[in-house]
C-alpha positions as CSV (number, residue, x, y, z in Angstrom):
1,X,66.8,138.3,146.6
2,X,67.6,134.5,146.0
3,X,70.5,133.5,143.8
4,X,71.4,130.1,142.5
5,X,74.4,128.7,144.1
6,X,76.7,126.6,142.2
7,X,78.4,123.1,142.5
8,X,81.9,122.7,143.7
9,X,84.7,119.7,143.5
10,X,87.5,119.2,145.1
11,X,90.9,119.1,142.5
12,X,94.6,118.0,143.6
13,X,97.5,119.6,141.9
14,X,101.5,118.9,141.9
15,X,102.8,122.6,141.7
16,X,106.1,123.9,142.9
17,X,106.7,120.5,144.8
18,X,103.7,120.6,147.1
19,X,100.1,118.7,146.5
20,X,97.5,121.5,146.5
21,X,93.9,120.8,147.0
22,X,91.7,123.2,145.0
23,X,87.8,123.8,145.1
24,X,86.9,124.1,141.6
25,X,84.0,125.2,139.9
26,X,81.6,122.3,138.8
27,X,79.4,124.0,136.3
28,X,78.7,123.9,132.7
29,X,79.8,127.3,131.5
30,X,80.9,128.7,128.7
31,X,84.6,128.3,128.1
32,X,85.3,131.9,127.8
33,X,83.8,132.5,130.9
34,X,86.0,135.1,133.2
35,X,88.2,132.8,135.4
36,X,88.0,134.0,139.2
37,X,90.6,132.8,141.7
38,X,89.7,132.8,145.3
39,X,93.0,133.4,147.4
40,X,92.4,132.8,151.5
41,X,93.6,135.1,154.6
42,X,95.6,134.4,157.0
43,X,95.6,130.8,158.1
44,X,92.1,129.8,157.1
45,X,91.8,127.8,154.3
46,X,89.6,128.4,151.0
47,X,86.9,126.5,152.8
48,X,85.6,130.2,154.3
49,X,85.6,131.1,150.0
50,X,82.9,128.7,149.6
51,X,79.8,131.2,150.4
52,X,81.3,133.3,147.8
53,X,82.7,130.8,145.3
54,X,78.9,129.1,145.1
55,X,77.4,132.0,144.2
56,X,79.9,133.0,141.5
57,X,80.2,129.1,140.5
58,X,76.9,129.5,137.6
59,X,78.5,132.6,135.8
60,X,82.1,132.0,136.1
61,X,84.7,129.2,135.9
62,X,85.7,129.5,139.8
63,X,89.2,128.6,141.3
64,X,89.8,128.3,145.3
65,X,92.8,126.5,146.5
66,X,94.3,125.4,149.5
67,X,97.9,127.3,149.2
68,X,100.6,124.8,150.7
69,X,100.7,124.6,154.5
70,X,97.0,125.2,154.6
71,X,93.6,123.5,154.5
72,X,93.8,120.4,152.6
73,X,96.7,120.8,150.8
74,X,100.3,119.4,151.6
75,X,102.0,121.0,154.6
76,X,105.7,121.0,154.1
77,X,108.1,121.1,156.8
78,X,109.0,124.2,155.5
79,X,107.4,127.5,156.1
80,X,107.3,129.3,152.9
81,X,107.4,133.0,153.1
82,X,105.3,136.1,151.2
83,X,106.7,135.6,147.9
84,X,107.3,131.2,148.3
85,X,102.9,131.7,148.4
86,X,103.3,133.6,145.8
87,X,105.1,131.9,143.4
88,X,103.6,128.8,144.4
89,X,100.3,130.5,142.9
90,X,102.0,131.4,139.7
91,X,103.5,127.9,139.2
92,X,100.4,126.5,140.7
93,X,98.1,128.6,137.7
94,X,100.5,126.7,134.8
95,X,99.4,123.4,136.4
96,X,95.5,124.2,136.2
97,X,96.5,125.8,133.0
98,X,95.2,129.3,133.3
99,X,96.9,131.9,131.6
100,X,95.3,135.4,133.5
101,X,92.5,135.7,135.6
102,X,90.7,137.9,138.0
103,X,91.9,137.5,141.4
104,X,89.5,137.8,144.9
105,X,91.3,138.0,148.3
106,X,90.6,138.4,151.6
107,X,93.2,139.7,154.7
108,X,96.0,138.5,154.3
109,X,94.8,137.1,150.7
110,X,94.6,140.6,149.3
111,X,98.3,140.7,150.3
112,X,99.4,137.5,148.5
113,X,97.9,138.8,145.5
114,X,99.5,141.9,145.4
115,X,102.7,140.4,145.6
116,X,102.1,137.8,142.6
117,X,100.7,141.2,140.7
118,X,104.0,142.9,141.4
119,X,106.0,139.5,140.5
120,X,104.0,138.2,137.5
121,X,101.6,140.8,136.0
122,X,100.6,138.8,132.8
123,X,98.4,136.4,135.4
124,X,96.8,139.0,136.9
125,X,93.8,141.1,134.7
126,X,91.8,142.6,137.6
127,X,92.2,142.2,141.5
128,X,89.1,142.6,144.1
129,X,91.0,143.0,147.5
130,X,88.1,142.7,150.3
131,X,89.5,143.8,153.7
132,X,93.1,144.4,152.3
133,X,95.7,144.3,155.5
134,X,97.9,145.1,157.5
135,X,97.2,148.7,157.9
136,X,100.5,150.3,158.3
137,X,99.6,152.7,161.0
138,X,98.7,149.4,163.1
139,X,101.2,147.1,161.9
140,X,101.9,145.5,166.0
141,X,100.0,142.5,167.0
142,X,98.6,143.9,170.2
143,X,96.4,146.2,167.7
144,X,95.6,143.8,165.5
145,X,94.8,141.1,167.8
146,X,92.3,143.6,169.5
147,X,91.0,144.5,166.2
148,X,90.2,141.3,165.2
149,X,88.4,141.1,168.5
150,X,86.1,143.5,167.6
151,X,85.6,142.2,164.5
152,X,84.0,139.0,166.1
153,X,80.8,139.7,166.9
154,X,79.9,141.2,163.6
155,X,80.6,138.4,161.4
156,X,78.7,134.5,161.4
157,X,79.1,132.8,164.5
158,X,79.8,129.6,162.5
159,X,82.9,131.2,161.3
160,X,84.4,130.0,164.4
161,X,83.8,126.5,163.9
162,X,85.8,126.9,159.8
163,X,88.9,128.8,162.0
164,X,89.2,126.7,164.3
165,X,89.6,123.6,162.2
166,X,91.7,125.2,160.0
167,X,93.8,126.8,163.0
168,X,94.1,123.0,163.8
169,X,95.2,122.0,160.7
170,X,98.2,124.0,160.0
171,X,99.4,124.3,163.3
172,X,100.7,126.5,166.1
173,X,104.0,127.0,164.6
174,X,102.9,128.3,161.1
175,X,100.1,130.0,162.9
176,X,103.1,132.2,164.4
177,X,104.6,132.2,161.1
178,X,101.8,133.5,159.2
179,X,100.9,136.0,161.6
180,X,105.1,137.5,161.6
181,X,104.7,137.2,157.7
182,X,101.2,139.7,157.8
183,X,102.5,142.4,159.9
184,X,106.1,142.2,158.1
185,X,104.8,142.8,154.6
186,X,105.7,146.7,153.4
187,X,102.0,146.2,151.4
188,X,101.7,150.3,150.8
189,X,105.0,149.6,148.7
190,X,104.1,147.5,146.6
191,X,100.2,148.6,146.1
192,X,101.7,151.6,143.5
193,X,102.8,148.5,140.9
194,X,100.0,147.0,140.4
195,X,98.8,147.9,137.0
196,X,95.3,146.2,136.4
197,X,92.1,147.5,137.3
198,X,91.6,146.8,141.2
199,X,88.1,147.1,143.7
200,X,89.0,147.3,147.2
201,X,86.1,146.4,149.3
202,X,85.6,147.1,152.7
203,X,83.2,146.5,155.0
204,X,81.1,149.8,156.7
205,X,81.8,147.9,160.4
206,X,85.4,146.7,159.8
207,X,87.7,147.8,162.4
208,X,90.9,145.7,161.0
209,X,90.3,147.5,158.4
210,X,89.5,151.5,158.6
211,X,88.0,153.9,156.0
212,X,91.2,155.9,156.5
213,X,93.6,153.2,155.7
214,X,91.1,151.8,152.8
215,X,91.2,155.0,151.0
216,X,95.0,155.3,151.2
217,X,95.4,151.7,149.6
218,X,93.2,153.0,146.9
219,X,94.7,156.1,145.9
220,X,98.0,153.9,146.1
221,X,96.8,151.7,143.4
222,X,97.2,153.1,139.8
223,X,93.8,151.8,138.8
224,X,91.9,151.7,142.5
225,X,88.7,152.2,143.2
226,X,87.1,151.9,146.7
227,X,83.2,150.4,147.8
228,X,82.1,150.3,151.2
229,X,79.1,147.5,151.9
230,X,77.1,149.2,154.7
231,X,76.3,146.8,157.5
232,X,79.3,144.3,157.4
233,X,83.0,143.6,159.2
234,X,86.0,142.1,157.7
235,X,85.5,138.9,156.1
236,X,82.6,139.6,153.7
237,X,83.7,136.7,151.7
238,X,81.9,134.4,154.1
239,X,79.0,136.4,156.4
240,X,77.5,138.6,153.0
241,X,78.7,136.9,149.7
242,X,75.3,138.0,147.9
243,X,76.7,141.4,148.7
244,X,80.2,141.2,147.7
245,X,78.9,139.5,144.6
246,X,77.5,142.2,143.4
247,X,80.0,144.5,143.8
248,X,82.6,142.6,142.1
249,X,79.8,141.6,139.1
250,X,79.3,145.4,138.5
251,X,83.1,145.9,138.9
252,X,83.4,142.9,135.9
253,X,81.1,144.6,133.7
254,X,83.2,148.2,133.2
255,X,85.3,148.2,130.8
């Protein structure tokens, strides 16, 4: 099945301090279309959203930004922790003025949205967390590292090229940083206080992810309910967006 993919602009912000690049939504919609926010994973920028944020661009007024230290946006000197990201999306959602909006994450994205749910609940009115991490019984980076390995081969070889520059562009030391951050982040404390209606997704072939640790983050979450995408790995987002679409459409329509 074909589906219309929709034009995207690049936006800069000032929020918190830092200049954050944004890919925004460039079509005409109606102004009380459902605003989406695309939050990336670990290290990679929003630029691996983009599958996903085209496809959503024709229905939905679409947000995807660069969150400082990564991609194209402003890489302070500073390496800003768990809830620094996560503030920095609160302050950065008063500068695009947007009061509450759904939230979609990926990795390490699913955790950055749980922790501005838990900090500032009023932004957030539903939360799709594709290939939430780290799974506690793993939480080493030997494991993960050989996880992700796995991973590789089931997701688009182009992938690479989008990791690598964006590897590149943040650099080794926040690399490190980032990666410490992920595995030191209690998630499965936090998952209970998040209120809204959430979708975790997971991918059928996702060995960072396992069925066993996906259902425990849903029955975790007061509102969670779980769908498994036969046939993909971790990073849906990118490899199958037509597929994670319409997961998170028909998640959209229930009330």
């Amino acid at each position: 099945m074909n589906r219309r993919k929709g034009r995207l602009a690049s936006h800069y912000s000032i929020a918190n301090g830092y200049n954050i690049h944004t890919r925004v939504s460039a079509e005409p919609v109606p102004a009380d279309a459902p605003v989406i926010v695309l939050v990336h994973g670990l290290v990679i920028s929003s630029r691996y959203m983009v599958p996903t944020a085209e496809l959503l661009a024709p229905n939905y007024r679409v947000y995807a930004p660069d969150l400082p230290g990564y991609g194209e946006s402003e890489k302070p000197a500073h390496l800003l922790t768990l809830p620094e990201l996560a503030e920095t999306l609160h302050r950065w959602m008063d500068e695009m003025a947007i009061e509450r909006a759904v939230f979609l994450g990926n990795s390490l994205g699913c955790q950055k949205i749980v922790e501005l749910a838990v900090r500032h609940p009023e932004r957030v009115e539903r939360a799709i967390l594709q290939g939430p991490t780290i799974d506690r019984h793993a939480r080493n980076f030997p494991i993960q590292f050989s996880r992700i390995l796995i991973d590789s081969p089931h997701e688009e070889s182009s992938q690479v090229f989008v990791q690598l520059y964006d590897y590149w562009k943040a650099g080794f030391p926040r690399i490190v940083h980032t990666i410490r951050m992920a595995l030191e982040d209690p998630i499965e404390q936090k998952l209970p206080q998040v209120k809204v209606p959430t979708l975790v997704v997971r991918g059928s072939l996702d060995p960072v992810v396992p069925q066993k640790w996906a259902e425990e983050v849903t029955r975790l979450l007061p509102q969670g309910q779980l769908k498994v995408i036969p046939g993909v790995a971790h990073t849906i987002n990118y490899s199958a967006p037509l597929e994670l679409v319409r997961v998170v459409e028909a998640f959209l329509r229930e009330e």
